[in-house]
PDB file of N, CA, C and O in Angstrom:
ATOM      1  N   UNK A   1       0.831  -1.169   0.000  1.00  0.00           N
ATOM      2  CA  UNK A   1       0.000   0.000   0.000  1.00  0.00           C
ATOM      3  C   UNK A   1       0.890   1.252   0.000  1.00  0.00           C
ATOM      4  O   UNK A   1       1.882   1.274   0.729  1.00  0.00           O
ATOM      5  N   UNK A   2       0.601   2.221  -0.730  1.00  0.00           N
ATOM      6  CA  UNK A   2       1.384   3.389  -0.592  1.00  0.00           C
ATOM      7  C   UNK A   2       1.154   4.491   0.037  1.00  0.00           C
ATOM      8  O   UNK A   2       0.333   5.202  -0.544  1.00  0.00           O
ATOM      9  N   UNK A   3       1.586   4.928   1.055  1.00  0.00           N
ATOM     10  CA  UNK A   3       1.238   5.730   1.855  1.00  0.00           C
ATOM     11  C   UNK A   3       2.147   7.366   1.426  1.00  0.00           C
ATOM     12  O   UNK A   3       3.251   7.449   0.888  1.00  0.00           O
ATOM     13  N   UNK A   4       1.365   8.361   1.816  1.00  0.00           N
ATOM     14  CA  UNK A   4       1.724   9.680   1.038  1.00  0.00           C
ATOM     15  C   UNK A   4       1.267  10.569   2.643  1.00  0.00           C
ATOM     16  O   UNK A   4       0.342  10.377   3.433  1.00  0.00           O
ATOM     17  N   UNK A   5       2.546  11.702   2.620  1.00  0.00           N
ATOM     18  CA  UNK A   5       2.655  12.426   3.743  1.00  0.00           C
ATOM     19  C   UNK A   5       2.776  14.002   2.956  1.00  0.00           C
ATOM     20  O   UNK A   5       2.708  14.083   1.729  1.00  0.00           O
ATOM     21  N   UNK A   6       2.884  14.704   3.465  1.00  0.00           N
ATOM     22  CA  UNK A   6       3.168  16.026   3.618  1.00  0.00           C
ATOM     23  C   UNK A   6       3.474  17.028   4.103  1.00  0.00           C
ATOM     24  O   UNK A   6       2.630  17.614   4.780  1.00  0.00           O
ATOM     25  N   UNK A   7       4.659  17.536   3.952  1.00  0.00           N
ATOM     26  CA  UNK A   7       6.203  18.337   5.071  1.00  0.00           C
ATOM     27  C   UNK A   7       5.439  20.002   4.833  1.00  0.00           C
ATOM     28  O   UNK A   7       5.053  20.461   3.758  1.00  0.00           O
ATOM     29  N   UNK A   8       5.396  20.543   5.931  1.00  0.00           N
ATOM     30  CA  UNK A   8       5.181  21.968   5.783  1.00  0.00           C
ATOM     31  C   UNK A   8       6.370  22.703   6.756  1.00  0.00           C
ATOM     32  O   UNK A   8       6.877  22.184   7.750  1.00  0.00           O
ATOM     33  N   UNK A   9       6.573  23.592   6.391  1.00  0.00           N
ATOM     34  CA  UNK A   9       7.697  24.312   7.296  1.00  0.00           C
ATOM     35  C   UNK A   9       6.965  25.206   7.652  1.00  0.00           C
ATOM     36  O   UNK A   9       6.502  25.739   6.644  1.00  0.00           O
ATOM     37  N   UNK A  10       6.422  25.898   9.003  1.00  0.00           N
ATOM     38  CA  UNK A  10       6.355  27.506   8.961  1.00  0.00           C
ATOM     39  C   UNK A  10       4.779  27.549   8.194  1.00  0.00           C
ATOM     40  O   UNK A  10       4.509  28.433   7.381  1.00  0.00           O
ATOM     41  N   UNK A  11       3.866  26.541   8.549  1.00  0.00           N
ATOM     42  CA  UNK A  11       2.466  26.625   7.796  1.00  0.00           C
ATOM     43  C   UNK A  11       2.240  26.609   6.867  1.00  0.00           C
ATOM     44  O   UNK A  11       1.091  26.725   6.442  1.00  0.00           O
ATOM     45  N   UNK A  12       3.608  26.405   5.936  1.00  0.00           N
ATOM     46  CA  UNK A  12       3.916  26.551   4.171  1.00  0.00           C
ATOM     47  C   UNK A  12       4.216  25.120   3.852  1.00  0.00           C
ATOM     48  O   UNK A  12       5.092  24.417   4.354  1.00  0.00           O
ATOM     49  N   UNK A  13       3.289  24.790   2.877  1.00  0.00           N
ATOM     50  CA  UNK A  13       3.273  23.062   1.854  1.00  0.00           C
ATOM     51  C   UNK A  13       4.695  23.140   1.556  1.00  0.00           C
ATOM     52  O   UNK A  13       5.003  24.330   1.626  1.00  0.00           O
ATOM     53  N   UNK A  14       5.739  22.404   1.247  1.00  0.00           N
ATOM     54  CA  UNK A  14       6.928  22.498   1.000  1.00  0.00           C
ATOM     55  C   UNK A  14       7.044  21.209   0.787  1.00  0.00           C
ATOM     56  O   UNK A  14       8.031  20.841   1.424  1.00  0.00           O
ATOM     57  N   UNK A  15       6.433  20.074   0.077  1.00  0.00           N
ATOM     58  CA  UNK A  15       5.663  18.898  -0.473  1.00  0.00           C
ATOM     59  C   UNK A  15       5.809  17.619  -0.048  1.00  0.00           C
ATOM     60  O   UNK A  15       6.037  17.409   1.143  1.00  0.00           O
ATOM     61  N   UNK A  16       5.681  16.422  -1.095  1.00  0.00           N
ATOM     62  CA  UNK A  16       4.930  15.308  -0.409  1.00  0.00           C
ATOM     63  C   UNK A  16       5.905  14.266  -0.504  1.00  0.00           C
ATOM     64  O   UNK A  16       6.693  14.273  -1.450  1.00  0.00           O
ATOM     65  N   UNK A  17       5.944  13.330   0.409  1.00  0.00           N
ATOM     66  CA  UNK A  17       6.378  12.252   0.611  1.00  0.00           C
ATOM     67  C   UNK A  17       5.697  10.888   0.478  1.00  0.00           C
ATOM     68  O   UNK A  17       4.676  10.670   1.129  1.00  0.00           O
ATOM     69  N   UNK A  18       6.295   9.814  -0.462  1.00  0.00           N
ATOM     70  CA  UNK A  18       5.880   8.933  -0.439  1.00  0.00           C
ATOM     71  C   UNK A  18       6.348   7.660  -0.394  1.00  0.00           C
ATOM     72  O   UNK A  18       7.117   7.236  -1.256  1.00  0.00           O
ATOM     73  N   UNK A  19       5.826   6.764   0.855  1.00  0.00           N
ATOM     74  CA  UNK A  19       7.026   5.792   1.295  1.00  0.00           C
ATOM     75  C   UNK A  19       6.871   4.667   0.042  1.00  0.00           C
ATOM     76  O   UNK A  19       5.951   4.298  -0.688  1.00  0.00           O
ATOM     77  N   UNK A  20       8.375   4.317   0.221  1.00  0.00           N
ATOM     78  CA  UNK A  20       8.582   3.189  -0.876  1.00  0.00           C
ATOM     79  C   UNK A  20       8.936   2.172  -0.064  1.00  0.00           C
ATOM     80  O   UNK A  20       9.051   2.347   1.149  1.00  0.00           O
ATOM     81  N   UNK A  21       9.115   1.178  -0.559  1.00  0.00           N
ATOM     82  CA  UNK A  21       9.420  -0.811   0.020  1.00  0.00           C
ATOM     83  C   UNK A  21      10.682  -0.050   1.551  1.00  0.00           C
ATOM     84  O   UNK A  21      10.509  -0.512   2.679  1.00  0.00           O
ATOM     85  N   UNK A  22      11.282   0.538   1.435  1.00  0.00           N
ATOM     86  CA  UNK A  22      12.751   0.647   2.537  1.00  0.00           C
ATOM     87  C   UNK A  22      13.078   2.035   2.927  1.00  0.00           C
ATOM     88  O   UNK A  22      14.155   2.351   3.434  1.00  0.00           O
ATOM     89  N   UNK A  23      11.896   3.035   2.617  1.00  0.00           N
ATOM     90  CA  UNK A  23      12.272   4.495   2.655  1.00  0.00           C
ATOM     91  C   UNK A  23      11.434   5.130   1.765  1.00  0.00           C
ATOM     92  O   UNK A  23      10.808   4.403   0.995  1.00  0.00           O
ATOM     93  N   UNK A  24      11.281   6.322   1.695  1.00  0.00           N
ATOM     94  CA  UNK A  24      10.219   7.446   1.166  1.00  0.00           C
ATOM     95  C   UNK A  24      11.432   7.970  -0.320  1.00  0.00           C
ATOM     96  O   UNK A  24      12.591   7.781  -0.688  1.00  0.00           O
ATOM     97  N   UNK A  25      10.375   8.595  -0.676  1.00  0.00           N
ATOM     98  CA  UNK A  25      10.704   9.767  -1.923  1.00  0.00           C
ATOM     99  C   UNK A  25      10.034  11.204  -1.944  1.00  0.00           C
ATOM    100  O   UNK A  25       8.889  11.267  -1.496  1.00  0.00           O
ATOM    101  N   UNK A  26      10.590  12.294  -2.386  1.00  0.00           N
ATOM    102  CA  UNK A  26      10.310  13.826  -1.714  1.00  0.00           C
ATOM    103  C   UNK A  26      10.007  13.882  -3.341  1.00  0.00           C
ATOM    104  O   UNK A  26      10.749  13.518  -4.253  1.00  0.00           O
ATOM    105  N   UNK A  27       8.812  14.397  -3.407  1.00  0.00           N
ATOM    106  CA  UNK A  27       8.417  15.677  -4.453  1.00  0.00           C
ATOM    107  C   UNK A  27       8.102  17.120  -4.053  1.00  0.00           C
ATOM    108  O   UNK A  27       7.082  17.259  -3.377  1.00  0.00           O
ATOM    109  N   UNK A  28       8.677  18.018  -4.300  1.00  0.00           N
ATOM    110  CA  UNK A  28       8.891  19.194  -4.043  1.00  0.00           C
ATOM    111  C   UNK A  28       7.413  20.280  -4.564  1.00  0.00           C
ATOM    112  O   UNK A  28       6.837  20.415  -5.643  1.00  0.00           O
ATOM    113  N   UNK A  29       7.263  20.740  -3.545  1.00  0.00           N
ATOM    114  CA  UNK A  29       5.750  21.505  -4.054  1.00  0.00           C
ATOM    115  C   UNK A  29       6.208  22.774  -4.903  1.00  0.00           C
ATOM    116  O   UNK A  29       5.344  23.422  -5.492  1.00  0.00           O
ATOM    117  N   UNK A  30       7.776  23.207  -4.990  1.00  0.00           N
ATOM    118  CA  UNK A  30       7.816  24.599  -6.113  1.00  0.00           C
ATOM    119  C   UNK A  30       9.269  24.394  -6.365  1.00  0.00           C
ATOM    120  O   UNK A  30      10.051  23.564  -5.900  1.00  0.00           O
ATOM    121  N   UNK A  31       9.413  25.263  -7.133  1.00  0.00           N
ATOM    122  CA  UNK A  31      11.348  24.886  -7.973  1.00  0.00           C
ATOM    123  C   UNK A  31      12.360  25.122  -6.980  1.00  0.00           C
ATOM    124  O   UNK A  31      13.437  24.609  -7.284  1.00  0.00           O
ATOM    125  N   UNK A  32      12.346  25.733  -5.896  1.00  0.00           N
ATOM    126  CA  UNK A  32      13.242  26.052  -4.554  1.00  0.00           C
ATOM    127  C   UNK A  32      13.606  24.628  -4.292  1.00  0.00           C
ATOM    128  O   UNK A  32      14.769  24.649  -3.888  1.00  0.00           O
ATOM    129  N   UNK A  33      13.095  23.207  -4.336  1.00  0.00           N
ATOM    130  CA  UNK A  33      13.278  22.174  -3.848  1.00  0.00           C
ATOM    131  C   UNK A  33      13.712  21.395  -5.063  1.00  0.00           C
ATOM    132  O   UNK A  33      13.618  20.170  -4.981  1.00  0.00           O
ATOM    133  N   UNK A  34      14.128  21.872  -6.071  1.00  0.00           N
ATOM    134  CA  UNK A  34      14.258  21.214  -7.153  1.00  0.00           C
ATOM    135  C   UNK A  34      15.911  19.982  -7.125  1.00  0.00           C
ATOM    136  O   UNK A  34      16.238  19.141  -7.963  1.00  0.00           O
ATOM    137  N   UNK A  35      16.512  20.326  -6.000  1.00  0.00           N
ATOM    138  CA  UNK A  35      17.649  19.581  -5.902  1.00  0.00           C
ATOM    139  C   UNK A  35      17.368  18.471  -5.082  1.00  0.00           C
ATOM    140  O   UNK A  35      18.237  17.609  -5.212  1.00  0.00           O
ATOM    141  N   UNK A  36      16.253  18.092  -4.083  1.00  0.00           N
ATOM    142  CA  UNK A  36      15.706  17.001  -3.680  1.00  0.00           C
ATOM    143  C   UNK A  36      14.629  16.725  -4.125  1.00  0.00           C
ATOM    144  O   UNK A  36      14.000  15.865  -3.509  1.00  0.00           O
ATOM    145  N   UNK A  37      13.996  17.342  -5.364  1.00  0.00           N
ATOM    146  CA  UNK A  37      12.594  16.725  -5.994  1.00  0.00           C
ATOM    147  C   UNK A  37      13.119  15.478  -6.577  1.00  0.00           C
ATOM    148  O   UNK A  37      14.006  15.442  -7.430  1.00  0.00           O
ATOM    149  N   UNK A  38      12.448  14.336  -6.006  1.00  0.00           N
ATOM    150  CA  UNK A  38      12.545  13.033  -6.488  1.00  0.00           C
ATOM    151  C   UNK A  38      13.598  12.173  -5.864  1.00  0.00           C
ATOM    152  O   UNK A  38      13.882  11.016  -6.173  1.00  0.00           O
ATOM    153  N   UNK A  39      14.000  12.739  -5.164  1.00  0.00           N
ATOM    154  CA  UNK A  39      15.226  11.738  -4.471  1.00  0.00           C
ATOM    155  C   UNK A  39      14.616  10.665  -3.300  1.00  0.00           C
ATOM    156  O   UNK A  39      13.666  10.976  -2.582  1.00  0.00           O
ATOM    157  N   UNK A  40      15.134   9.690  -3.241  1.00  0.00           N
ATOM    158  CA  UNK A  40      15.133   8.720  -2.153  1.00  0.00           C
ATOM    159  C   UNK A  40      15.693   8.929  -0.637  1.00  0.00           C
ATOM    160  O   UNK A  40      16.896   9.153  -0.504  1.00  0.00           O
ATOM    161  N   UNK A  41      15.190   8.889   0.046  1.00  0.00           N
ATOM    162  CA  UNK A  41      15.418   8.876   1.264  1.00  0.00           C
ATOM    163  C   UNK A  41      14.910   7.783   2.739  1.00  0.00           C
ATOM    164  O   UNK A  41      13.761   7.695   3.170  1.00  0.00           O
ATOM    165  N   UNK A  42      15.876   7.207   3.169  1.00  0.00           N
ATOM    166  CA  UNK A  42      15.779   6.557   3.968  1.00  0.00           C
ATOM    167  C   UNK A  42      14.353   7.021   5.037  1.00  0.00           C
ATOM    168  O   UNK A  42      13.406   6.235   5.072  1.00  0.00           O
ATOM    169  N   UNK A  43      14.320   7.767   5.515  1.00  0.00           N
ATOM    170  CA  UNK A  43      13.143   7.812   6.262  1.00  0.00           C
ATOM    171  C   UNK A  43      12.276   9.447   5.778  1.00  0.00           C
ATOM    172  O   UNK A  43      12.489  10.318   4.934  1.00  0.00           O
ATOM    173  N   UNK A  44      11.331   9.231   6.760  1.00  0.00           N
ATOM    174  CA  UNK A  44      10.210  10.477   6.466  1.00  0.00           C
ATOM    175  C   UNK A  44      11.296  11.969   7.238  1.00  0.00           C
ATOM    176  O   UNK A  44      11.328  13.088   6.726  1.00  0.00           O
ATOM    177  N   UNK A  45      11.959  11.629   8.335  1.00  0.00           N
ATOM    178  CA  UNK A  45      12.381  12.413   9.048  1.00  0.00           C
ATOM    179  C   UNK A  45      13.800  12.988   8.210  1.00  0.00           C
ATOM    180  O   UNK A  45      14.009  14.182   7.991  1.00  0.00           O
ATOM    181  N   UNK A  46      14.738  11.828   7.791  1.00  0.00           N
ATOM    182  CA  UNK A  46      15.560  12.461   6.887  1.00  0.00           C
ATOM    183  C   UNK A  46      15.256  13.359   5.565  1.00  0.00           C
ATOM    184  O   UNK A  46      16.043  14.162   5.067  1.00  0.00           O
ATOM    185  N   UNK A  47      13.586  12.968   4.975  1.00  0.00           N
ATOM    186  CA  UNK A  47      13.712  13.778   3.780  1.00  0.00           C
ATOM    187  C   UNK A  47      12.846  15.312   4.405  1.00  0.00           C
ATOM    188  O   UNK A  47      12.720  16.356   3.765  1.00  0.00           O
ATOM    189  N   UNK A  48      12.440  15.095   5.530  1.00  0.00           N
ATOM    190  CA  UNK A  48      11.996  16.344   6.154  1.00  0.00           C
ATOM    191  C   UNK A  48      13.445  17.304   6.662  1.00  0.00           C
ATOM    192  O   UNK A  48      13.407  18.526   6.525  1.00  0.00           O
ATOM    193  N   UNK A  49      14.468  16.742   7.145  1.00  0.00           N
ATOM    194  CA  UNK A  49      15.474  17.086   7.194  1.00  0.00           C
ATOM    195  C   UNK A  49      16.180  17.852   6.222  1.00  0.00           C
ATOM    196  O   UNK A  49      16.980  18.723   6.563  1.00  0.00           O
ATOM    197  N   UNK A  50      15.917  17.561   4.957  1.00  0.00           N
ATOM    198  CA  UNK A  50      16.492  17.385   3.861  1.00  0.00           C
ATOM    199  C   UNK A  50      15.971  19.147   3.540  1.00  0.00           C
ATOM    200  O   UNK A  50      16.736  20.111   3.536  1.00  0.00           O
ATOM    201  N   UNK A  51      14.828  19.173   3.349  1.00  0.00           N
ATOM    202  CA  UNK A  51      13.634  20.025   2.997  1.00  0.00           C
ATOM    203  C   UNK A  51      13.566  20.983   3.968  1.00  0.00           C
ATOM    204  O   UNK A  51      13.061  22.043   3.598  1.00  0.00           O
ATOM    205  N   UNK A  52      14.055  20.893   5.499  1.00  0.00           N
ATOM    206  CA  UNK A  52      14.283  22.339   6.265  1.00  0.00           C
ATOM    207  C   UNK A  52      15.885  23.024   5.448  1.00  0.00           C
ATOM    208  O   UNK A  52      16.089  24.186   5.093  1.00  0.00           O
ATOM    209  N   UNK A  53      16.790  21.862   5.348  1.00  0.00           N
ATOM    210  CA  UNK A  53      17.956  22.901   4.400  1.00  0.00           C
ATOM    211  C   UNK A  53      17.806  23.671   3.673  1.00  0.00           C
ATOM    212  O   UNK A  53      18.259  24.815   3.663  1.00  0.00           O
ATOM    213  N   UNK A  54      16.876  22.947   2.659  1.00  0.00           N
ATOM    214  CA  UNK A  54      16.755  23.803   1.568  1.00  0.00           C
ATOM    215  C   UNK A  54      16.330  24.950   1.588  1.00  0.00           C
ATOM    216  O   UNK A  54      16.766  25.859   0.882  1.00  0.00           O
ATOM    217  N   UNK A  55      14.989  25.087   2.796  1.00  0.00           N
ATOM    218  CA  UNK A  55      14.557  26.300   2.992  1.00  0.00           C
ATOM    219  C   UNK A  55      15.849  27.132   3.609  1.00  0.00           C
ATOM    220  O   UNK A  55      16.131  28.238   3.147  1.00  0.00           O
ATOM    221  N   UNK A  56      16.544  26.590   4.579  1.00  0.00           N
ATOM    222  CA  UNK A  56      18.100  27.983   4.795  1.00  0.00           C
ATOM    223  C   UNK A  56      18.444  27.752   4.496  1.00  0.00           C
ATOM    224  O   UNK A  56      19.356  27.373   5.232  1.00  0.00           O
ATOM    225  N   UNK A  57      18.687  27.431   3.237  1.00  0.00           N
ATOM    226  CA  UNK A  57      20.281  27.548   2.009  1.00  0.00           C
ATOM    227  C   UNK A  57      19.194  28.958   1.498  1.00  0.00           C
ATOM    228  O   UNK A  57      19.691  30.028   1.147  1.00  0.00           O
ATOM    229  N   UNK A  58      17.696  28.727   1.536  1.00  0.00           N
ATOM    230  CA  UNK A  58      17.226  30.166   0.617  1.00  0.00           C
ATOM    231  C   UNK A  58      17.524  31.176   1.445  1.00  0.00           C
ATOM    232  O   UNK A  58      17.868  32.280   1.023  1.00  0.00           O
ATOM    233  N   UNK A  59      17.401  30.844   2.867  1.00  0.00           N
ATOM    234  CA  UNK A  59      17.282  32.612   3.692  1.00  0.00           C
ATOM    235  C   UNK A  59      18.656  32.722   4.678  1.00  0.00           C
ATOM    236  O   UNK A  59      18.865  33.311   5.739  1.00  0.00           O
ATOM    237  N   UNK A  60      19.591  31.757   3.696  1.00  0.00           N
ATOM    238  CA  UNK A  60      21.026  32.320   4.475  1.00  0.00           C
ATOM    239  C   UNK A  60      21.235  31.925   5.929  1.00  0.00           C
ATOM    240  O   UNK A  60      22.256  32.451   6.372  1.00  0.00           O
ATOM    241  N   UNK A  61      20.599  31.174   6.801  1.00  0.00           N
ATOM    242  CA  UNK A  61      20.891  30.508   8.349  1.00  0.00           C
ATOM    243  C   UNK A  61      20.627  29.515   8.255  1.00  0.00           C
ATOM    244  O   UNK A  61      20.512  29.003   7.142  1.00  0.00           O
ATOM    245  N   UNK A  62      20.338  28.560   9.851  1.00  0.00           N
ATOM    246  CA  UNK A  62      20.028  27.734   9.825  1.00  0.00           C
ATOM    247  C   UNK A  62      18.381  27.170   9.907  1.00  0.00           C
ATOM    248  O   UNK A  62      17.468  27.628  10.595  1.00  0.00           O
ATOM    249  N   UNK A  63      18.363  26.207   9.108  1.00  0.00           N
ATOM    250  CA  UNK A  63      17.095  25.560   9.677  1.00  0.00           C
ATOM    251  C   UNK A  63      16.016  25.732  11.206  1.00  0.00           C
ATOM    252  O   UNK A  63      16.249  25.632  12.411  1.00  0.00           O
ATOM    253  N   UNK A  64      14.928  25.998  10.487  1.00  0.00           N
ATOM    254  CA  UNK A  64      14.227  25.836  12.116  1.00  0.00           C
ATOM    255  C   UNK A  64      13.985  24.594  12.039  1.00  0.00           C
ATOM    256  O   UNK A  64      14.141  23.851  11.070  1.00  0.00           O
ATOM    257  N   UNK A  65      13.401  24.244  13.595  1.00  0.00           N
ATOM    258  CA  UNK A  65      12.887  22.902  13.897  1.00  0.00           C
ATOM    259  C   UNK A  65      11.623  23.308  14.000  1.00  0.00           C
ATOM    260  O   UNK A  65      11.059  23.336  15.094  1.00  0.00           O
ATOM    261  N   UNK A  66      11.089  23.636  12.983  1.00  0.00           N
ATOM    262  CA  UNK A  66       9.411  23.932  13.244  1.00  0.00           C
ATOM    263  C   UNK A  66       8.886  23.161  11.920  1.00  0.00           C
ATOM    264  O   UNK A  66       7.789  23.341  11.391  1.00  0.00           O
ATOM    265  N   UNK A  67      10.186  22.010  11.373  1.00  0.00           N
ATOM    266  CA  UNK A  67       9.223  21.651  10.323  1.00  0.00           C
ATOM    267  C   UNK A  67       8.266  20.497  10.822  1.00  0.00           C
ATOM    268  O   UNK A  67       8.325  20.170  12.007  1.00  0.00           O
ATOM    269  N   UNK A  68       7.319  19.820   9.900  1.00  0.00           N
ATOM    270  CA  UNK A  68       6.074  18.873  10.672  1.00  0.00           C
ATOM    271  C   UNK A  68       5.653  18.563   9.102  1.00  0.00           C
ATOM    272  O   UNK A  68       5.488  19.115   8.014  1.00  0.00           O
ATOM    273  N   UNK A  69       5.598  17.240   9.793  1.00  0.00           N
ATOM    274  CA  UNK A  69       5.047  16.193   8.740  1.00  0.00           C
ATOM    275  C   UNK A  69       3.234  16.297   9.068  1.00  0.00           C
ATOM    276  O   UNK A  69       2.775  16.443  10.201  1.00  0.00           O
ATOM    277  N   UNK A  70       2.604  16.213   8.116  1.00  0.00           N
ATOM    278  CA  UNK A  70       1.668  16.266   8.228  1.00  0.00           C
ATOM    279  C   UNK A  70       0.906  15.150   6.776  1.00  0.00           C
ATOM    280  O   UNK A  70       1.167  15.088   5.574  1.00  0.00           O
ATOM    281  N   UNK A  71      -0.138  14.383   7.703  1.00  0.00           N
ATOM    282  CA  UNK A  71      -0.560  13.010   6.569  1.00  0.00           C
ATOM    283  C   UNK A  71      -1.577  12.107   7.118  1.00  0.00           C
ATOM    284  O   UNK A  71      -1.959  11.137   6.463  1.00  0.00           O
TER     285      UNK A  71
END
């Protein structure tokens, strides 16, 4: 069965996850995420991980921990 999640940072969709046989895959809800759109990732938490970077690689610091899976 395939199960499908969804990472928001900050109340903002920042897109969906969907677990595969040993780990998930990230599709990116806009082109800012375009360097982990489609990649594999071991768990829901690493590609949420993945997806707070990206947001501070855009605004120059670090990551908050306010991201949340939501599904």
């Amino acid at each position: 069965m395939i199960e499908t999640s969804f990472i928001e940072i900050e109340n903002h969709p920042v897109g969906m996850i969907v677990s595969e046989r040993a780990g998930c895959r990230f599709y990116g809800a806009s082109h800012i995420f375009d360097a982990i759109d489609g990649q594999y990732f071991s768990s829901i938490d690493a590609a949420q991980d993945a997806a707070e970077l990206v947001v501070a690689s855009t605004r120059g610091h670090v990551a908050p921990a306010s991201a949340r899976v939501a599904g």
